[in-house]
C-alpha positions in Angstrom: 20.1 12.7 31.2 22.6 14.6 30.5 24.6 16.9 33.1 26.4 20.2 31.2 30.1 21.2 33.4 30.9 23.8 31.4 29.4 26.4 28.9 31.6 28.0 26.1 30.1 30.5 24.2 32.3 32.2 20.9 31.1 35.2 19.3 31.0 35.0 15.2 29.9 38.5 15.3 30.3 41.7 17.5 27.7 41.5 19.7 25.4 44.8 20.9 21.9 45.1 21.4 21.1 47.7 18.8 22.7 44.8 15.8 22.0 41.6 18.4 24.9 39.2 17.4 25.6 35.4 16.3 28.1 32.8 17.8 28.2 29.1 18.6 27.3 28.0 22.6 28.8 24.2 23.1 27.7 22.8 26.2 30.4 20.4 27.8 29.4 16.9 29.4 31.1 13.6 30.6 29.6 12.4 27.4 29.8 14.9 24.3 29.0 18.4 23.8 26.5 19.8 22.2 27.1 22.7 20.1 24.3 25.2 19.1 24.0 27.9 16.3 23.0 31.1 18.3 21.9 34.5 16.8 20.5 37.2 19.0 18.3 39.5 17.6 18.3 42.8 18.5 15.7 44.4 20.6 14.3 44.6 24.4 15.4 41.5 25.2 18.9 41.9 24.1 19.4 45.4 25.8 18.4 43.9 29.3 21.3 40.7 28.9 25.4 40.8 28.9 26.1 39.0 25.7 26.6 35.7 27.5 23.3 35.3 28.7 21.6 35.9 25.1 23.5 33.7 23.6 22.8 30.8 26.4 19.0 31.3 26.6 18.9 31.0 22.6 21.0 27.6 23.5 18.4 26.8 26.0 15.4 27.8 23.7 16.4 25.5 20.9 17.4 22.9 23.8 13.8 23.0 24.6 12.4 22.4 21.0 14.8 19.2 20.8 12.2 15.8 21.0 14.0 14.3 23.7 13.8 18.0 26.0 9.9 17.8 25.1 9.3 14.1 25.7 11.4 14.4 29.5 12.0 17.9 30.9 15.4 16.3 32.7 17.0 15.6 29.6 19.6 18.4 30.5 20.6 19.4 33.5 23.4 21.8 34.8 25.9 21.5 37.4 25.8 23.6 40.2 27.5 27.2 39.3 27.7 26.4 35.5 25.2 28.7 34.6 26.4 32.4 35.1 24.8 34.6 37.7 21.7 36.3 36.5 20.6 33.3 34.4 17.0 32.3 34.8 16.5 28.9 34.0 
């Protein structure tokens, strides 16, 4: 299992829900990180987040179509207040 401690998200592109955006979300552990491609279409879903928190649930989504997410759902777990406030997990 592995426990993220920190979440760094960096824009490529300006981010705003009518254009959506694209950046790179690493998530920090005690034994790598693991760095995702992100782009955030624009749209509904975009228009109801900050930019942080469409960039981390398209981390999560592809976190969740990794094999070893699907095979055991505690493969990746988050330290308590490393996800940002209004996240739902």
């Amino acid at each position: 299992m592995m426990i993220v401690k920190r979440i760094d998200v960096t824009p490529i592109n300006e981010f705003s829900p009518e254009t959506g955006g694209s950046g790179k979300v690493s998530f920090i552990t005690d034994t790598g990180d693991m760095i995702f491609d992100c782009q955030v279409k624009p749209g509904r879903d975009a228009e109801k987040r900050n930019p942080m928190l469409a960039f981390i649930s398209e981390a999560m989504r592809q976190v969740q179509r990794m094999p070893e997410y699907r095979i055991s759902k505690s493969y990746v777990k988050f330290a308590p207040g490393v996800l940002p406030e209004g996240f739902a997990s």
